[in-house]
mmCIF file of the N, C-alpha and C atoms, coordinates in Angstrom:
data_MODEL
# 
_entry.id   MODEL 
# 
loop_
_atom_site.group_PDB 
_atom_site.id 
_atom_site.type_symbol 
_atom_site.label_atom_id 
_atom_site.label_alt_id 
_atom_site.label_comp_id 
_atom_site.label_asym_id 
_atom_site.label_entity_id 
_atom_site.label_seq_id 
_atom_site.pdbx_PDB_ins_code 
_atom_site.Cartn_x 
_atom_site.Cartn_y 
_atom_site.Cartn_z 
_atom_site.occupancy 
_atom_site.B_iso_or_equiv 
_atom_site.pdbx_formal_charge 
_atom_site.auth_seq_id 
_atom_site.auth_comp_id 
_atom_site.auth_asym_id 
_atom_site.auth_atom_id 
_atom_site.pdbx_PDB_model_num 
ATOM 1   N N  . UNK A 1 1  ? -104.791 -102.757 -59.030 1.00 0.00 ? 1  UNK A N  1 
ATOM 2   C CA . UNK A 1 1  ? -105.829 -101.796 -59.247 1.00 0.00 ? 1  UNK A CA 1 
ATOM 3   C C  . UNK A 1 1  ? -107.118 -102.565 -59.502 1.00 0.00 ? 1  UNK A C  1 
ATOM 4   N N  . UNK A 1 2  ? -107.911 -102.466 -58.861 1.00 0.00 ? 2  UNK A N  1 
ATOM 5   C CA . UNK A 1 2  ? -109.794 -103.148 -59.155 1.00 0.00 ? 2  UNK A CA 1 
ATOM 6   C C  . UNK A 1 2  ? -110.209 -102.222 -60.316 1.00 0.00 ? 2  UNK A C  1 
ATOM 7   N N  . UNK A 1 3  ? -110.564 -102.868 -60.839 1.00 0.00 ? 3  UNK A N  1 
ATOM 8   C CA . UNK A 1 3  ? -111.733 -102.266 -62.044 1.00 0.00 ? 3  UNK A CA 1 
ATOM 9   C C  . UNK A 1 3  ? -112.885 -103.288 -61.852 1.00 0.00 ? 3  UNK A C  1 
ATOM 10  N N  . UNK A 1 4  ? -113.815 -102.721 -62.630 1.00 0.00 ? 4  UNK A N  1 
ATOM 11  C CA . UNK A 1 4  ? -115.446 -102.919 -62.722 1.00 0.00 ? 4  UNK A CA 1 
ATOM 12  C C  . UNK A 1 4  ? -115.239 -104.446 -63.700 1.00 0.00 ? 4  UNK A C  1 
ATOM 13  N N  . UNK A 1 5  ? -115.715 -105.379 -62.872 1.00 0.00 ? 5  UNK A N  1 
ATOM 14  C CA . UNK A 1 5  ? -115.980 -106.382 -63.798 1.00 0.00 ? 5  UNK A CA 1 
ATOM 15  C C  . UNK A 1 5  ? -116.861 -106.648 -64.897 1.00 0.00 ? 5  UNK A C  1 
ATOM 16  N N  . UNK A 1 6  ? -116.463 -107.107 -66.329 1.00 0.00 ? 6  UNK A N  1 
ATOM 17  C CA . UNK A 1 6  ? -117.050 -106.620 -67.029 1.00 0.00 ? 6  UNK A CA 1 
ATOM 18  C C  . UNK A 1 6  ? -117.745 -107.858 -68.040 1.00 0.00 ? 6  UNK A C  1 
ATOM 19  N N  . UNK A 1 7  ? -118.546 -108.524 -67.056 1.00 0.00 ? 7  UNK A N  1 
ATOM 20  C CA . UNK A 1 7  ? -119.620 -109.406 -67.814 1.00 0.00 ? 7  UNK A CA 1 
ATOM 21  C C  . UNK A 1 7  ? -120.137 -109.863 -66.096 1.00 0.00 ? 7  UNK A C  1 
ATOM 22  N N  . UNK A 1 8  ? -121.149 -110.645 -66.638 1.00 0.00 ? 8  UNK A N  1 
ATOM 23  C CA . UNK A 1 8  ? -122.559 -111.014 -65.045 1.00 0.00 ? 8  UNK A CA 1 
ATOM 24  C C  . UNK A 1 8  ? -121.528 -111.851 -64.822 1.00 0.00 ? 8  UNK A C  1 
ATOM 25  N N  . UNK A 1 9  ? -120.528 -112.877 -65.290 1.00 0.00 ? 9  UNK A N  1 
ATOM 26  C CA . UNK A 1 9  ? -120.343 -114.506 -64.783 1.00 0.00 ? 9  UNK A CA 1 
ATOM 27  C C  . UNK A 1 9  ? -118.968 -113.827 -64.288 1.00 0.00 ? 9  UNK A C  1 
ATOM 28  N N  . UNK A 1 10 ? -118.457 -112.177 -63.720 1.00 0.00 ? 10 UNK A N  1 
ATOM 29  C CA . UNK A 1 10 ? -116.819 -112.280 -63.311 1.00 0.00 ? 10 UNK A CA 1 
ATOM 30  C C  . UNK A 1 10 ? -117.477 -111.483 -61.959 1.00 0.00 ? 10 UNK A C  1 
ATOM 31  N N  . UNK A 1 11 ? -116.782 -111.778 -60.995 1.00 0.00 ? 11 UNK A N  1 
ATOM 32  C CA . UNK A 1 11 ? -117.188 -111.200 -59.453 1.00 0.00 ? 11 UNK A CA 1 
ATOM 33  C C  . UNK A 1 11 ? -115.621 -110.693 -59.665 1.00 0.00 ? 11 UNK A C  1 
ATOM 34  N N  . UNK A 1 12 ? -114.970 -110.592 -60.269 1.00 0.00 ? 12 UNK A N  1 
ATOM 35  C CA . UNK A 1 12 ? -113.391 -109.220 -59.297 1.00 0.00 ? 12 UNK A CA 1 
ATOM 36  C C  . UNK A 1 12 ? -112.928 -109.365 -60.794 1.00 0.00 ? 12 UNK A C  1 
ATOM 37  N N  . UNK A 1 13 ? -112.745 -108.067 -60.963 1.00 0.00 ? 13 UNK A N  1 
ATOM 38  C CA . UNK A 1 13 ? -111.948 -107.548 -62.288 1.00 0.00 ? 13 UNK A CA 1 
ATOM 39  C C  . UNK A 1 13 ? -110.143 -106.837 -61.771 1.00 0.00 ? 13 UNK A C  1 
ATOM 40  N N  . UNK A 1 14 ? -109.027 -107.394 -61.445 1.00 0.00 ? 14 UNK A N  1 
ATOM 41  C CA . UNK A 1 14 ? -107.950 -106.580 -60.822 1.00 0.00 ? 14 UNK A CA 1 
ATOM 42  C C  . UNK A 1 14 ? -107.107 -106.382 -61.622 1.00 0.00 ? 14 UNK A C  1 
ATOM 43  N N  . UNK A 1 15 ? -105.850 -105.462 -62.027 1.00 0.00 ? 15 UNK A N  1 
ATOM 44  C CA . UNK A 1 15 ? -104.788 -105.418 -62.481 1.00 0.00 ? 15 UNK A CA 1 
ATOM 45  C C  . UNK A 1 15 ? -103.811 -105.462 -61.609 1.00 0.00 ? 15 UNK A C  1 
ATOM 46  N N  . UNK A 1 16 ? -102.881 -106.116 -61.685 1.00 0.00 ? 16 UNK A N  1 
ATOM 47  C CA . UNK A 1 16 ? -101.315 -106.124 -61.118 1.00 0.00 ? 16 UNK A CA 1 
ATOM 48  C C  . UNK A 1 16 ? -100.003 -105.792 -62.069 1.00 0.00 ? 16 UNK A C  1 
ATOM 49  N N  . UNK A 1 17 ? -99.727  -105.011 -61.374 1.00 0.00 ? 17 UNK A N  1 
ATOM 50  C CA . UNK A 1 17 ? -97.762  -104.569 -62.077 1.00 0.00 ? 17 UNK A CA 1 
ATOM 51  C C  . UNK A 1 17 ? -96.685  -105.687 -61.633 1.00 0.00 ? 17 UNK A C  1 
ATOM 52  N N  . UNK A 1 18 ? -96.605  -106.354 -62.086 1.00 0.00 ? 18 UNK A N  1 
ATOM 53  C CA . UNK A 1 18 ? -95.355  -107.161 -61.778 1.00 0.00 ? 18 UNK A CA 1 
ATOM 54  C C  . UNK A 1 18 ? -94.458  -106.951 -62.455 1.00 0.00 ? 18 UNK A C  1 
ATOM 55  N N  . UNK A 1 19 ? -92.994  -107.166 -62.014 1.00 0.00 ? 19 UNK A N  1 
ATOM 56  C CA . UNK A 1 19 ? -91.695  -107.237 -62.655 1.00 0.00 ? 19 UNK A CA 1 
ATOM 57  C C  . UNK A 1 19 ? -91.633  -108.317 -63.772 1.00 0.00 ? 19 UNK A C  1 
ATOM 58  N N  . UNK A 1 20 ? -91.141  -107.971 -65.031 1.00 0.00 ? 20 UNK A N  1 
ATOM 59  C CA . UNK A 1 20 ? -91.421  -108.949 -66.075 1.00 0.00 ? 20 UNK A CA 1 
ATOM 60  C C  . UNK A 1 20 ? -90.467  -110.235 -65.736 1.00 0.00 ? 20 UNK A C  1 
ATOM 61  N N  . UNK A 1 21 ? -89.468  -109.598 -64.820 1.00 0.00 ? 21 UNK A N  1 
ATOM 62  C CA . UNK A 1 21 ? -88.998  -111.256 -64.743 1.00 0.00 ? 21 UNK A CA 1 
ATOM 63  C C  . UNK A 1 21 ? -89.745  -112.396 -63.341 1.00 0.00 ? 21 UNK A C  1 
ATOM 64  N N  . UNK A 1 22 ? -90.714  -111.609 -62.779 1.00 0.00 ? 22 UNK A N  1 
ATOM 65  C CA . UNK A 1 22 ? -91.517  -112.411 -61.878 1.00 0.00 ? 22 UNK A CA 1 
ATOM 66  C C  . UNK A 1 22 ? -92.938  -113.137 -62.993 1.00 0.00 ? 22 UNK A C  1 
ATOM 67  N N  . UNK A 1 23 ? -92.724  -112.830 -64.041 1.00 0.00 ? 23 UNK A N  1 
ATOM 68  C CA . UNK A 1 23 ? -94.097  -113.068 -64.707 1.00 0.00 ? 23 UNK A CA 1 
ATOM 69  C C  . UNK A 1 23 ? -94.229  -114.652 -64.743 1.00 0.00 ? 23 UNK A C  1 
ATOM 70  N N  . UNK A 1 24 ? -93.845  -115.037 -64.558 1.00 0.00 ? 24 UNK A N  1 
ATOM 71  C CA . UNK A 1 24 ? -94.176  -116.924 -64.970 1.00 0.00 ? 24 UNK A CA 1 
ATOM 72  C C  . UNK A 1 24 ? -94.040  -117.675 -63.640 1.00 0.00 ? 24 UNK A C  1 
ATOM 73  N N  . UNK A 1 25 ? -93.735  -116.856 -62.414 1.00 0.00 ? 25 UNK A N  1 
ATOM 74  C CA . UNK A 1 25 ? -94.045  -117.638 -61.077 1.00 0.00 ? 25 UNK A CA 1 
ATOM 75  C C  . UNK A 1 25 ? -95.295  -117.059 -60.757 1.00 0.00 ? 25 UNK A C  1 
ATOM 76  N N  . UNK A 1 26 ? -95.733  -115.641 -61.291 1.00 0.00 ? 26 UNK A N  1 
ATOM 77  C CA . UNK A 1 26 ? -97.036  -114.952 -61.121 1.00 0.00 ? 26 UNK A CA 1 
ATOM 78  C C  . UNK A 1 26 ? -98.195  -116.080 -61.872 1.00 0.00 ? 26 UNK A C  1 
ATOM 79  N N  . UNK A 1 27 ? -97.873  -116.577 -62.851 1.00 0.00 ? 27 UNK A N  1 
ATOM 80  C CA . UNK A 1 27 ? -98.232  -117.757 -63.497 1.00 0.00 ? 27 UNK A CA 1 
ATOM 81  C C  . UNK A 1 27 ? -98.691  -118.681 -63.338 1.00 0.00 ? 27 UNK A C  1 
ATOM 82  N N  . UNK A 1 28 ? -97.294  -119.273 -62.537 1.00 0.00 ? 28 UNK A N  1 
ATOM 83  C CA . UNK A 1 28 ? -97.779  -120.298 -61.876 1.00 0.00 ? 28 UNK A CA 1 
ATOM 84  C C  . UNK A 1 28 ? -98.607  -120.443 -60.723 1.00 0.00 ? 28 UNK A C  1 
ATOM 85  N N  . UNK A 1 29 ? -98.645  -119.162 -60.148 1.00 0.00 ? 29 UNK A N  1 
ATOM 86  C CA . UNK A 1 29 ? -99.378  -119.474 -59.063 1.00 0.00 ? 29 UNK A CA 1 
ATOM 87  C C  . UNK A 1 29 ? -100.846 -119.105 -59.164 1.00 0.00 ? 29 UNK A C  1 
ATOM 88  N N  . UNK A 1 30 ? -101.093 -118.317 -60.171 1.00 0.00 ? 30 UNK A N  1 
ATOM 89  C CA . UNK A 1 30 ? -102.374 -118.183 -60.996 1.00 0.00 ? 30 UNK A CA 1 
ATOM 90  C C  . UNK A 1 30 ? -102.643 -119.433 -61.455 1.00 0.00 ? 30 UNK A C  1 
ATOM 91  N N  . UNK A 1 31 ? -102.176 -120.624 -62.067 1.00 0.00 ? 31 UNK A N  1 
ATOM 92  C CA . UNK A 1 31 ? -102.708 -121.674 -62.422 1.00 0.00 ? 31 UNK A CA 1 
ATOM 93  C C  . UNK A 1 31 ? -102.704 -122.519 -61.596 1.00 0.00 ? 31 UNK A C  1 
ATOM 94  N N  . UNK A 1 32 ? -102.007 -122.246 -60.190 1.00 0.00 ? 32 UNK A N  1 
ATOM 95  C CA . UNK A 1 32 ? -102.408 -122.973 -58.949 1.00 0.00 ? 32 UNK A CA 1 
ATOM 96  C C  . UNK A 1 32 ? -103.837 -123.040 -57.848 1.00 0.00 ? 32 UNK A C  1 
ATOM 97  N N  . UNK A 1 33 ? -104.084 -121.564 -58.312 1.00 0.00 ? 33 UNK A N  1 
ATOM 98  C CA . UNK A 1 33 ? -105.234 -120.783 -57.606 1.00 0.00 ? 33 UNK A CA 1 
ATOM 99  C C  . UNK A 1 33 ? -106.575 -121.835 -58.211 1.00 0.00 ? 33 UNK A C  1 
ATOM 100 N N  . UNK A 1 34 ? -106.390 -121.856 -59.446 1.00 0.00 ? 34 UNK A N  1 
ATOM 101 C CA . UNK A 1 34 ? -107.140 -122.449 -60.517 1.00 0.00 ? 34 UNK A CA 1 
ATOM 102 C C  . UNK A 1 34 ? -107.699 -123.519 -60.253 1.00 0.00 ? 34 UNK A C  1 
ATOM 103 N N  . UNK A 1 35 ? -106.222 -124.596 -60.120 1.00 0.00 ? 35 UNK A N  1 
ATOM 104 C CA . UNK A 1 35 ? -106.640 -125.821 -59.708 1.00 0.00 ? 35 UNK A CA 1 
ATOM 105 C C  . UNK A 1 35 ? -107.051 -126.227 -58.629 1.00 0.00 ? 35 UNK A C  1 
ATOM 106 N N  . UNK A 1 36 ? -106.625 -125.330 -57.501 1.00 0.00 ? 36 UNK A N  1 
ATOM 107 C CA . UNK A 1 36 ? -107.087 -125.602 -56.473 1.00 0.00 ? 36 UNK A CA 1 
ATOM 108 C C  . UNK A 1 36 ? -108.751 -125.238 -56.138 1.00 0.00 ? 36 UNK A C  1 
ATOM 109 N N  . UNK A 1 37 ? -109.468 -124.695 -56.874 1.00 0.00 ? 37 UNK A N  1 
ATOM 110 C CA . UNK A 1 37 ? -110.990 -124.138 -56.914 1.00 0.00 ? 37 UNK A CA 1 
ATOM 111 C C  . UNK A 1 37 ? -111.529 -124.776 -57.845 1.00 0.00 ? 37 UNK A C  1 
ATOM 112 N N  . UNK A 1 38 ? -111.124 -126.310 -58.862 1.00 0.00 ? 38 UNK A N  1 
ATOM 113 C CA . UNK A 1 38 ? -111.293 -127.037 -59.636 1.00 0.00 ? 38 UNK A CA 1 
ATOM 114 C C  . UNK A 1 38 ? -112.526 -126.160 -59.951 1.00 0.00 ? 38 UNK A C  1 
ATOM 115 N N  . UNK A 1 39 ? -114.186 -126.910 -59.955 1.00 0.00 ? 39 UNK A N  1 
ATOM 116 C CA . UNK A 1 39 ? -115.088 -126.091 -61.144 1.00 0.00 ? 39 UNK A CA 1 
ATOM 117 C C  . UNK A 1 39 ? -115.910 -125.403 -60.217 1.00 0.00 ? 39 UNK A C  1 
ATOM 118 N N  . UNK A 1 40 ? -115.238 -124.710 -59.136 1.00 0.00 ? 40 UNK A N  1 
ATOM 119 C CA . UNK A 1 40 ? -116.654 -123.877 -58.061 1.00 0.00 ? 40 UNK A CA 1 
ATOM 120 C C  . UNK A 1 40 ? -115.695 -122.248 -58.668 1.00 0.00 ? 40 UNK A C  1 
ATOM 121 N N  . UNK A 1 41 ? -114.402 -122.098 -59.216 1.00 0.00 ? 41 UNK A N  1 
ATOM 122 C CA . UNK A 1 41 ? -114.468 -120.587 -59.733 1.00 0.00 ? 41 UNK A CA 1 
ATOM 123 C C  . UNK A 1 41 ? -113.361 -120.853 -60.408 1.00 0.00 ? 41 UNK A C  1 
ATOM 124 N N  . UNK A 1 42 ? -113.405 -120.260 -62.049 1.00 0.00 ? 42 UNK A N  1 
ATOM 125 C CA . UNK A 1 42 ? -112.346 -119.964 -62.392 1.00 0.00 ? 42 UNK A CA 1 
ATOM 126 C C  . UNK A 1 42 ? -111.541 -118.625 -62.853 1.00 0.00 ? 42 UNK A C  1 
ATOM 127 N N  . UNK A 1 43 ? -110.286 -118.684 -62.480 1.00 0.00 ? 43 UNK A N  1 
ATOM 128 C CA . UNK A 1 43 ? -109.235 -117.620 -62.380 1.00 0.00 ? 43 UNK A CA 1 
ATOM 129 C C  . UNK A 1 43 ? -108.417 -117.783 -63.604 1.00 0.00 ? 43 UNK A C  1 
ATOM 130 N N  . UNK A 1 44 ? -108.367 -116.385 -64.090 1.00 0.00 ? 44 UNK A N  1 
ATOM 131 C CA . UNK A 1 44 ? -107.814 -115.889 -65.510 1.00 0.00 ? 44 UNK A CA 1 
ATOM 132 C C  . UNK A 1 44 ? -107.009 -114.980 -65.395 1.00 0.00 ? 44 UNK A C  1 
ATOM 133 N N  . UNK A 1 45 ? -106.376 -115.411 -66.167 1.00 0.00 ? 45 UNK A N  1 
ATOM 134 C CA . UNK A 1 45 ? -105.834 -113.482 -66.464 1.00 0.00 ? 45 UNK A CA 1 
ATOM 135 C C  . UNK A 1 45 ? -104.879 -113.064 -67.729 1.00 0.00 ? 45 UNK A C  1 
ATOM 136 N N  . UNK A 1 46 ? -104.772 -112.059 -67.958 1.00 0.00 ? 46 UNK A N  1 
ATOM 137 C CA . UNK A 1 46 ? -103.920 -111.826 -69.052 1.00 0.00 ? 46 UNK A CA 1 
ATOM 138 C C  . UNK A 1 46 ? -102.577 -111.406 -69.060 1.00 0.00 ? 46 UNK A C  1 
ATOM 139 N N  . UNK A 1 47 ? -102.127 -112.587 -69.615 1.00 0.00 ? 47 UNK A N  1 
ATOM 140 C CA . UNK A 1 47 ? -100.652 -111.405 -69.565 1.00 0.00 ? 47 UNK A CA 1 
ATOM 141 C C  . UNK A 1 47 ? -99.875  -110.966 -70.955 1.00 0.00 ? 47 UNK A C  1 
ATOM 142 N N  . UNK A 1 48 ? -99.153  -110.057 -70.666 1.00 0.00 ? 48 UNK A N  1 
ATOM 143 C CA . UNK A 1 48 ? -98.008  -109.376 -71.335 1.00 0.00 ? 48 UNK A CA 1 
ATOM 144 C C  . UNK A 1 48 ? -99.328  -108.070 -71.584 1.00 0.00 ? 48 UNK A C  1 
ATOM 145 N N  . UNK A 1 49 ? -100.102 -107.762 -70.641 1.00 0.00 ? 49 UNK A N  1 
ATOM 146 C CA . UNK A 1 49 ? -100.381 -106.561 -71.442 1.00 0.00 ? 49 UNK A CA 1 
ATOM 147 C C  . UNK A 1 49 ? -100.120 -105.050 -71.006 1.00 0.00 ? 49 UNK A C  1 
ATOM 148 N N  . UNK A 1 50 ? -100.056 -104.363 -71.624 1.00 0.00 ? 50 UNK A N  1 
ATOM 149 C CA . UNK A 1 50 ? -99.792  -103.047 -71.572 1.00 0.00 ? 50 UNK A CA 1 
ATOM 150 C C  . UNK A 1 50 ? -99.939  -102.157 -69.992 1.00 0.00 ? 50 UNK A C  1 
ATOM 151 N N  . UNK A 1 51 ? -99.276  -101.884 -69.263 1.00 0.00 ? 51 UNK A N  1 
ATOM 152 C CA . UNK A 1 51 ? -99.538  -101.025 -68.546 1.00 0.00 ? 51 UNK A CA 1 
ATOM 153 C C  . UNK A 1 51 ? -100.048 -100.079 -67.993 1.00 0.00 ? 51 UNK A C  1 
ATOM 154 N N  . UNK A 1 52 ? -101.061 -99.700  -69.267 1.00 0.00 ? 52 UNK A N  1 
ATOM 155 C CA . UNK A 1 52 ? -101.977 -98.442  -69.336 1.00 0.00 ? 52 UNK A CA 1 
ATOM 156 C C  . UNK A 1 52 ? -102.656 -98.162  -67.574 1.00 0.00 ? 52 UNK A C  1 
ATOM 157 N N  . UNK A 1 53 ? -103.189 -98.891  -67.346 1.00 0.00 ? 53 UNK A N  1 
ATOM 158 C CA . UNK A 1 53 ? -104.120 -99.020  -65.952 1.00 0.00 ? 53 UNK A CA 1 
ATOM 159 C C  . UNK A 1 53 ? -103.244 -98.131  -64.961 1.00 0.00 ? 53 UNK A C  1 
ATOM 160 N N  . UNK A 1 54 ? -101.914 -98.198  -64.908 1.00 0.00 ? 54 UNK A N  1 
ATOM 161 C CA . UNK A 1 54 ? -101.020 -97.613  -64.302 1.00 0.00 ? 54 UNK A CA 1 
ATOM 162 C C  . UNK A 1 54 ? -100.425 -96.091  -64.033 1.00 0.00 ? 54 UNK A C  1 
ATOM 163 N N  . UNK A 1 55 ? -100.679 -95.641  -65.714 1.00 0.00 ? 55 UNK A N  1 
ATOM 164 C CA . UNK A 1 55 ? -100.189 -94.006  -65.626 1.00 0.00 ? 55 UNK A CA 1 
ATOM 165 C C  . UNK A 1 55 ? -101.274 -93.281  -65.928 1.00 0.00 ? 55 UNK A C  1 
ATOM 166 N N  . UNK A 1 56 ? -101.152 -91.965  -65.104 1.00 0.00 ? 56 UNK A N  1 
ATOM 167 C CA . UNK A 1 56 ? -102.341 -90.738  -64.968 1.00 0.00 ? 56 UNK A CA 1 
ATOM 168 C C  . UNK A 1 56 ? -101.656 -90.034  -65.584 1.00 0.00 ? 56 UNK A C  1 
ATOM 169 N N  . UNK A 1 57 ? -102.127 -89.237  -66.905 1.00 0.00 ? 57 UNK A N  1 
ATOM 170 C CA . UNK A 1 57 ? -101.553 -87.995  -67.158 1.00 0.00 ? 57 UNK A CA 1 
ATOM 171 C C  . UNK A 1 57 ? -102.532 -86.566  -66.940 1.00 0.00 ? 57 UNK A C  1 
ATOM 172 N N  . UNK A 1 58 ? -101.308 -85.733  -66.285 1.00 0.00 ? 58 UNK A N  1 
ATOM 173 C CA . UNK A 1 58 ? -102.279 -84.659  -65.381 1.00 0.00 ? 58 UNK A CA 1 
ATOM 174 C C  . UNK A 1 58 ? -101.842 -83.657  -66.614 1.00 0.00 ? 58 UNK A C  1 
ATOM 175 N N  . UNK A 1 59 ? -102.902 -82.799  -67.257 1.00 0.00 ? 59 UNK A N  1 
ATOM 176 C CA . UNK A 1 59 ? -102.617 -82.053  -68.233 1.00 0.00 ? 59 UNK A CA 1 
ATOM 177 C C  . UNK A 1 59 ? -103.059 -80.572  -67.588 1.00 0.00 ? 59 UNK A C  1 
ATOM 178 N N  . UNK A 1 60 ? -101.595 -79.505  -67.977 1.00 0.00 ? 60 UNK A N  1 
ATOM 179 C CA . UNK A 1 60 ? -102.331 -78.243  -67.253 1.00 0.00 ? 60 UNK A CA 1 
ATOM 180 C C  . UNK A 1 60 ? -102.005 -77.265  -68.571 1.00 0.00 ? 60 UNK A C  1 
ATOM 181 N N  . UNK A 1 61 ? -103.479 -76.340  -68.241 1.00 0.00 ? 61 UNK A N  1 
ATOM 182 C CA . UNK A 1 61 ? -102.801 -75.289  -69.048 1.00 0.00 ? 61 UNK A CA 1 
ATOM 183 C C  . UNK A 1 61 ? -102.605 -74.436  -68.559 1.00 0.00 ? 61 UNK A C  1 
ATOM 184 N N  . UNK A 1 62 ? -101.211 -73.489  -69.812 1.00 0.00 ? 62 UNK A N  1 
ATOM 185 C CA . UNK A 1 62 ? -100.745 -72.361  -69.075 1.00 0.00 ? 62 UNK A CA 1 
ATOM 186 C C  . UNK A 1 62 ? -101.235 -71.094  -69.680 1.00 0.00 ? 62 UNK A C  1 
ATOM 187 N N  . UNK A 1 63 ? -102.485 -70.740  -70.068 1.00 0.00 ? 63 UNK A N  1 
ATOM 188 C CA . UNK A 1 63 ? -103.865 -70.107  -69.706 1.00 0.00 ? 63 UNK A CA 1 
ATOM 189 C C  . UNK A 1 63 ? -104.181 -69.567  -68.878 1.00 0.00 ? 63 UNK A C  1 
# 
């Protein structure tokens, strides 16, 4: 999912769902991305966090 990057110095703000047991080859290849762009961009990201970005709750009333 893209979201709005949120300071001047980030050009792509994304979320990804990965399977928690893919999380540390997702990792690694995030800290591959890294090294390979040594100091012309660096790549971050967070993990273990919450899923939120993911679920819509559609609220109806019965009104």
């Amino acid at each position: 999912m893209e979201n709005t990057p949120q300071m001047d110095t980030m050009i792509y703000n994304a979320a990804y769902l990965i399977p928690w047991e893919a999380e540390s080859q997702f990792s690694e290849q995030v800290e591959a991305l890294d090294h390979q762009f040594e100091e012309r961009l660096r790549i971050r990201y967070n993990n273990f966090t919450a899923p939120f970005k993911f679920a819509r709750l559609r609220l109806f009333s019965s009104n």
